[in-house]
N, C-alpha and C positions, 0 to 999 in steps of 0.2 A: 639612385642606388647603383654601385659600380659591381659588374659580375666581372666573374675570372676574363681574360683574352689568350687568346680567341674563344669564341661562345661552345659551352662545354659540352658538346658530340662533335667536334672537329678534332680536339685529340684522339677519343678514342673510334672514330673512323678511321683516322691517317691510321693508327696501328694494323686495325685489320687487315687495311690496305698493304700495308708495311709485308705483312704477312703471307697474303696473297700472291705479292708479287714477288716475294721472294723464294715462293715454291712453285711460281710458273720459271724464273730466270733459272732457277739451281736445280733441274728437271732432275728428282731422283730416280736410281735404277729399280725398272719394278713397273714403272708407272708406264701403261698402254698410251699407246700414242691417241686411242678415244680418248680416254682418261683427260689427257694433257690438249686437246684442243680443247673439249670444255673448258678443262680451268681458263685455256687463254681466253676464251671467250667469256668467260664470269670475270677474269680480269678486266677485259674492255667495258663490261656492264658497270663494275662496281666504280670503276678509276674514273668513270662519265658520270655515274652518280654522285663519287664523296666533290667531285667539281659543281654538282649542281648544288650538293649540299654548304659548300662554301660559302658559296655566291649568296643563296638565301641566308645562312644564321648569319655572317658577319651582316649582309644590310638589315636583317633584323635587328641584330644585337644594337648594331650604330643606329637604328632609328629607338630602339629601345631606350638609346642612353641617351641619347639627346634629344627628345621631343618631350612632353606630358599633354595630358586630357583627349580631350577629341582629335587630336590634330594623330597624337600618336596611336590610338586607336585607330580610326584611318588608315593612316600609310600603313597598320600592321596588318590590319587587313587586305590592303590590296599586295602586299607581300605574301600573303600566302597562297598567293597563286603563280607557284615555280612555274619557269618553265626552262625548257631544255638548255642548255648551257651552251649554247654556240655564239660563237665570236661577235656574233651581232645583237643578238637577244641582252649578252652580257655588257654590252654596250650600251644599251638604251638603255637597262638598270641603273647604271652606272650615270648615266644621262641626266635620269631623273633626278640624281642626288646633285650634279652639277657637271656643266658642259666640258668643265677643264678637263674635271676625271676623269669622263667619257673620251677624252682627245692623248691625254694623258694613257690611258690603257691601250688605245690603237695605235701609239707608240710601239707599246711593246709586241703590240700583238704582229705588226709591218716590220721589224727588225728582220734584217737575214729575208731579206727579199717574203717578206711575210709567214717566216717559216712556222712560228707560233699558232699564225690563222690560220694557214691549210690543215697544220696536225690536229688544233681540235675543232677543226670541222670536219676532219676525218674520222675522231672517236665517237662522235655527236652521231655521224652517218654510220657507223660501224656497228654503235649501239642499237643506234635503229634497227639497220640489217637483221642482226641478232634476233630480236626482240619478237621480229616479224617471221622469222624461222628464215631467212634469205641466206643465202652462200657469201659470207664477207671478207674470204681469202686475207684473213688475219693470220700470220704468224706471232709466235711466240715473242720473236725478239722485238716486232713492230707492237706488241701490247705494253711490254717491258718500256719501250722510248716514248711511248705515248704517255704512259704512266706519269716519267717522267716531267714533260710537256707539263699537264695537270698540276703537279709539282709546284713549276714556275708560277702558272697561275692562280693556283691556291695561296699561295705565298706573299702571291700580291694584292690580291682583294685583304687576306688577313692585317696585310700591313697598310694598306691606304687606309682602310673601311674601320682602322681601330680609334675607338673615341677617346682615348687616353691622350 
């Protein structure tokens, strides 16, 4: 059975997201500079999560579409146990579905002197920070570029990872 693509709460995350970061980048007048480090910082949380959220529904979805019985039972199972989205993690995901992909995404991830893998292993660690109540000296415009980052790579799981 074919469902929509990408697997359907990746639309309506990206909007949220859409949204969020559009009122952390276009800081209205009014808003306390409290105010506005939180959001940056609910910014860095949610832009690390719609990436973890990614990574999981598309290989859910592409194991959804292409497997049946026990086997796909299985693999969905052991897919529901996300974990953090950093460069290596999504790599072995990746891995598991086949070696090329896995070499294929650390392409991209090592472009621009690895620019891809230090920024989300810095939202990955930034998340953490946060999360942990720690001082993550995130500014606004580095959640903004990070976002973007996320972006590229949301982009590309949805487009490798689609069974069509």
């Amino acid at each position: 059975m074919r469902n929509q693509w990408p697997p359907w709460p990746i639309p309506s995350l990206k909007e949220s997201l859409d949204s969020l970061t559009s009122s952390v980048a276009e800081r209205p007048k009014g808003r306390s500079d409290d105010e506005h480090i939180w959001l940056t910082r609910f910014l860095v949380i949610r832009s690390c999560g719609y990436l973890e959220q990614v990574t999981y529904e598309t290989a859910r979805a592409f194991v959804a579409d292409k497997s049946f019985g026990l086997v796909r039972t299985f693999a969905l199972t052991w897919l529901s146990r996300t974990r953090n989205p950093s460069p290596d993690n999504m790599m072995e995901l990746l891995g598991r579905f086949d070696g090329a992909l896995s070499d294929e995404f650390k392409v991209l991830l090592e472009e621009d002197d690895q620019r891809l893998y230090r920024e989300i292993s810095l939202l990955v660690d930034r998340r953490h920070k946060i999360a942990h109540g720690l001082n993550e000296g995130m500014n606004s415009a580095k959640a903004v570029a990070l976002r973007s980052d996320v972006d590229i790579v949301a982009d590309w799981f949805i487009e490798k990872l689609d069974p069509r």
